[in-house]
ChimeraX commands (.cxc) that place a marker at each C-alpha (Angstrom):
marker #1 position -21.45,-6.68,16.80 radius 0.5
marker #1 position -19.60,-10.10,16.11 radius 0.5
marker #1 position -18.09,-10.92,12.85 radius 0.5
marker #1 position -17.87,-14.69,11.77 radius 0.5
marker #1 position -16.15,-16.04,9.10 radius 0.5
marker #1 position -16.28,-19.82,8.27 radius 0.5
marker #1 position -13.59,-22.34,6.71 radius 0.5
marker #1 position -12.87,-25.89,5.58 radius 0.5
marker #1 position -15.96,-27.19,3.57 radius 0.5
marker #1 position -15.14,-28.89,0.53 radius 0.5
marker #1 position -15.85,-32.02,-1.22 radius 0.5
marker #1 position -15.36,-35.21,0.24 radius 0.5
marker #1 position -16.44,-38.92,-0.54 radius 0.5
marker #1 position -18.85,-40.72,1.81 radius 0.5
marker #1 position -17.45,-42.25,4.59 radius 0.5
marker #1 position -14.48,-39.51,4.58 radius 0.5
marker #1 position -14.08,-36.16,7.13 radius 0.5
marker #1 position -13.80,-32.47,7.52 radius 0.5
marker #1 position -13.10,-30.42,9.88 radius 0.5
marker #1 position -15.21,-26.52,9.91 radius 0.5
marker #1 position -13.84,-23.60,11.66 radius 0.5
marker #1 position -15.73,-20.25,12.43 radius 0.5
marker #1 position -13.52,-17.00,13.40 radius 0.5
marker #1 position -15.12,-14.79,15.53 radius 0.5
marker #1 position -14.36,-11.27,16.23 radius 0.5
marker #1 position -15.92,-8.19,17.69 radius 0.5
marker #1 position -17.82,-8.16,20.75 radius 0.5
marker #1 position -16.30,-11.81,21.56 radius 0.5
marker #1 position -17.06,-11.18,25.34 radius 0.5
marker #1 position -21.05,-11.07,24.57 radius 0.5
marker #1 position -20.81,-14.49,23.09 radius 0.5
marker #1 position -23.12,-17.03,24.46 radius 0.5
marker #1 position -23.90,-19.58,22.07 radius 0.5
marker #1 position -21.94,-20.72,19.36 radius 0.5
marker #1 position -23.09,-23.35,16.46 radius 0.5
marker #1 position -23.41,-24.92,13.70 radius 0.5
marker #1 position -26.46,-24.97,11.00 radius 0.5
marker #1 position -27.09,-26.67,8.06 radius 0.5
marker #1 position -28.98,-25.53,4.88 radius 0.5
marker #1 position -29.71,-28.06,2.07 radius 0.5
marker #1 position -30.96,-27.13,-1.43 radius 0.5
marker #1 position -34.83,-27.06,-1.28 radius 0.5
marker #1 position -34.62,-27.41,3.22 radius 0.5
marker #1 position -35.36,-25.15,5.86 radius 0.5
marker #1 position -31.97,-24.56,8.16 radius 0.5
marker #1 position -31.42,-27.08,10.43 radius 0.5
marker #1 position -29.40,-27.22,13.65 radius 0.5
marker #1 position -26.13,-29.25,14.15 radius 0.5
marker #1 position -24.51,-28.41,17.02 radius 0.5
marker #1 position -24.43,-25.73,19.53 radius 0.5
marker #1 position -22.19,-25.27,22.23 radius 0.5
marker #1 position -21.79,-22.93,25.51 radius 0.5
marker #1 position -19.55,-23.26,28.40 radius 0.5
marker #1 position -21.47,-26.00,30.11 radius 0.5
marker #1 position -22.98,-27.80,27.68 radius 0.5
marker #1 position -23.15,-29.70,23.96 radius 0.5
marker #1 position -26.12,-30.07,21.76 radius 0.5
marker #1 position -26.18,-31.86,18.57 radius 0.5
marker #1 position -29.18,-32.97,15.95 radius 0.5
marker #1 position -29.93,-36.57,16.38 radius 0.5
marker #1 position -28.90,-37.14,12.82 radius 0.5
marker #1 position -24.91,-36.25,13.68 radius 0.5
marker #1 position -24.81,-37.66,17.08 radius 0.5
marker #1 position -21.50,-39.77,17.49 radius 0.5
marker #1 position -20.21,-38.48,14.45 radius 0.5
marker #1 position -20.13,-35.01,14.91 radius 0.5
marker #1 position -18.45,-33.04,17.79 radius 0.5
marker #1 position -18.49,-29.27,17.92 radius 0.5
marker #1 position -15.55,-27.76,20.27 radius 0.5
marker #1 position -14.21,-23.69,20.79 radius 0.5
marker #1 position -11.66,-22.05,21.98 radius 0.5
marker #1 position -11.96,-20.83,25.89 radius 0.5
marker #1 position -11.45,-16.98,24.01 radius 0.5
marker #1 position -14.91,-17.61,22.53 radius 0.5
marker #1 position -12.69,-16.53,18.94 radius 0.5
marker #1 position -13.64,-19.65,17.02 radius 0.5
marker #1 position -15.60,-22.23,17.08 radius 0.5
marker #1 position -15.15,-25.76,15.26 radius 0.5
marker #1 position -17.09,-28.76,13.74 radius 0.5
marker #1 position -15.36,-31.94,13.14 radius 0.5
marker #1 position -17.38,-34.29,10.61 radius 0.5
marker #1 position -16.74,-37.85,10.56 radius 0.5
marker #1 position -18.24,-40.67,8.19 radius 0.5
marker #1 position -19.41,-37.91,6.35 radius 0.5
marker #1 position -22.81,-39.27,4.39 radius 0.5
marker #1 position -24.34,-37.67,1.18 radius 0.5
marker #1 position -27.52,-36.43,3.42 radius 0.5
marker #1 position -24.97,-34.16,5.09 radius 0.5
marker #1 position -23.89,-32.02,2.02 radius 0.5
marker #1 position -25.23,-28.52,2.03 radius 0.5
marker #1 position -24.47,-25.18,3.41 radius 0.5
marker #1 position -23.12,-25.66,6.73 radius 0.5
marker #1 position -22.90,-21.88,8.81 radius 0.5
marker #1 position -21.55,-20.89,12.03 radius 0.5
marker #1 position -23.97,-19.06,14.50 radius 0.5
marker #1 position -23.70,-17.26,17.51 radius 0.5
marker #1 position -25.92,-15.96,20.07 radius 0.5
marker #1 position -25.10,-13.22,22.74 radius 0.5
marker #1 position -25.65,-13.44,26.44 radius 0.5
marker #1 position -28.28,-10.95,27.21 radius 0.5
marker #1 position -29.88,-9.45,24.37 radius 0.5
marker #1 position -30.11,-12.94,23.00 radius 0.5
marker #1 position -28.71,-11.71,19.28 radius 0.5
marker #1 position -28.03,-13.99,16.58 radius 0.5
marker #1 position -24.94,-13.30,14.21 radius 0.5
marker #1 position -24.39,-15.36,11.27 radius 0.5
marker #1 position -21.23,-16.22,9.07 radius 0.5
marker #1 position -21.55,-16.29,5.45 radius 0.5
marker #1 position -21.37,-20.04,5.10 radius 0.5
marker #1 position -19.34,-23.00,3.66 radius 0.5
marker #1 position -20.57,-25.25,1.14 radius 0.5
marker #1 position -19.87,-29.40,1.82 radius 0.5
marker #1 position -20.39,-31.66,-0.50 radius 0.5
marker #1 position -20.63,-35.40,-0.09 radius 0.5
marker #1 position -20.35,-37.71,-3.07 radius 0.5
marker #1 position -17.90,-40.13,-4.81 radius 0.5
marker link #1:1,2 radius 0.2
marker link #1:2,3 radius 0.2
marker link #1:3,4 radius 0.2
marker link #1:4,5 radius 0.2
marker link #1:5,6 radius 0.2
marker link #1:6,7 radius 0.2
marker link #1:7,8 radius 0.2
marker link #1:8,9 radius 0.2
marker link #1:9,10 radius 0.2
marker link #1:10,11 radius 0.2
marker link #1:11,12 radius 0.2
marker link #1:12,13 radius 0.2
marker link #1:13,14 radius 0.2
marker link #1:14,15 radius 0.2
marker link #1:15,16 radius 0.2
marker link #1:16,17 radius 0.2
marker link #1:17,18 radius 0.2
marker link #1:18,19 radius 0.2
marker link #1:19,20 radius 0.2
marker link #1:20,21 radius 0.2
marker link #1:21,22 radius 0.2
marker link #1:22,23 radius 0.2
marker link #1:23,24 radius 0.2
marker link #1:24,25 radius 0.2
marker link #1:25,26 radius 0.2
marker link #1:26,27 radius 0.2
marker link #1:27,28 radius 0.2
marker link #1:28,29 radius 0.2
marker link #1:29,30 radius 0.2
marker link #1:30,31 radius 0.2
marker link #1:31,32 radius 0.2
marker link #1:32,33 radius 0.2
marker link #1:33,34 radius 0.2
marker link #1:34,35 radius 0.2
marker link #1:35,36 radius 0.2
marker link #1:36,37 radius 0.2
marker link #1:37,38 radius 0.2
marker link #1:38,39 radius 0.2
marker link #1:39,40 radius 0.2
marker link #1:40,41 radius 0.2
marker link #1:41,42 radius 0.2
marker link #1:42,43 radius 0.2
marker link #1:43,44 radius 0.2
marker link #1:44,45 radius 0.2
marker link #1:45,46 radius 0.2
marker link #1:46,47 radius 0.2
marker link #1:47,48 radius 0.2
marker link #1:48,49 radius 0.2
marker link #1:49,50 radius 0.2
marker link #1:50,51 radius 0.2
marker link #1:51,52 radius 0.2
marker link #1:52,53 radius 0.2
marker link #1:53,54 radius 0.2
marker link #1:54,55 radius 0.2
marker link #1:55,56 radius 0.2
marker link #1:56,57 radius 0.2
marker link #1:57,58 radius 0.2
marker link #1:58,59 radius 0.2
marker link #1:59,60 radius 0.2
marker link #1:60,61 radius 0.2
marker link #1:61,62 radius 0.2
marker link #1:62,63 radius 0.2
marker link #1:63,64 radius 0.2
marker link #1:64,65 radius 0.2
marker link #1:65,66 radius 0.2
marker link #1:66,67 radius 0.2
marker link #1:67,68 radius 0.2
marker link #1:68,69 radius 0.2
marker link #1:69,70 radius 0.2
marker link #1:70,71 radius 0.2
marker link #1:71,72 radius 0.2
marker link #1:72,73 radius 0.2
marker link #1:73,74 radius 0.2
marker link #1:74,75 radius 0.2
marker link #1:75,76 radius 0.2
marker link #1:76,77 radius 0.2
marker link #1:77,78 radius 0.2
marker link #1:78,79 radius 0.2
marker link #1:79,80 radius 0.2
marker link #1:80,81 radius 0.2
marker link #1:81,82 radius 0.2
marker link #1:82,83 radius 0.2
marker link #1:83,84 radius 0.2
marker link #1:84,85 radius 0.2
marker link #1:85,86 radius 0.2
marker link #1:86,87 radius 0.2
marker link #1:87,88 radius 0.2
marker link #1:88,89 radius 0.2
marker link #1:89,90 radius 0.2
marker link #1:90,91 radius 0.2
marker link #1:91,92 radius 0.2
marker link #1:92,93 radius 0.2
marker link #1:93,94 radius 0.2
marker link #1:94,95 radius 0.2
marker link #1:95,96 radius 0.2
marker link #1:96,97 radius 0.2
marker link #1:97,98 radius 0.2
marker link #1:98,99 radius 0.2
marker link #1:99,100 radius 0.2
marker link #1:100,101 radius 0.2
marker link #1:101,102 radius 0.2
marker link #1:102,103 radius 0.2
marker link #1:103,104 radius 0.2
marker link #1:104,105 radius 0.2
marker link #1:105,106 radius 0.2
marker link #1:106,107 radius 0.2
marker link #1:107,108 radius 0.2
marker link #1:108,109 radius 0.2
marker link #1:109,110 radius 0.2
marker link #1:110,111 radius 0.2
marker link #1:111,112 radius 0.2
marker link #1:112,113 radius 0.2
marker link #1:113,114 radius 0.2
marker link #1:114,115 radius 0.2
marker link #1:115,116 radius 0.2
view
């Protein structure tokens, strides 16, 4: 079992930044995966960003203004969100995935809203 808690959304004016950050605890060692997803009112979850220890990932919509990072522990995992845009308010929640049985935990999410 892994527990995830997420932190930081808020509101924010377009153009402005935030930086999300996902505790992890539990089975931290069975980690894989770790992410970001978005959910907007009335849309299907999206990706962001995953990471893993070799590699980044991020939806073409955030590329170069998004970067995802974690600690080397695996015990949290971050989002910074630059020139933040009104298309990328919504529920934004942490996600991992473990190495072999390929399980998905997910945190209970934090809300960001973009607007002046």
């Amino acid at each position: 079992q892994v527990q995830l808690v997420e932190s930081g959304g808020d509101l924010v004016q377009p153009g402005g930044s935030l930086r999300l950050a996902c505790a992890a605890s539990g089975s931290i060692s069975s980690i894989d995966v770790m992410g970001w997803y978005r959910q907007a009112p009335g849309k299907q979850r999206e990706l962001v960003a995953t990471i893993t220890s070799s590699s980044t990932n991020y939806a073409d919509s955030v590329k170069g203004r998004f970067t995802i990072s974690r600690t080397d522990t695996k015990t949290a995992v971050y989002l910074q969100m630059n020139t933040l845009k009104p298309e990328d308010a919504a529920v934004y929640y942490c996600n991992v995935v473990t190495r072999y049985s390929r399980r998905a935990y997910w945190g209970q999410g934090t809300q960001v809203t973009v607007s002046s």
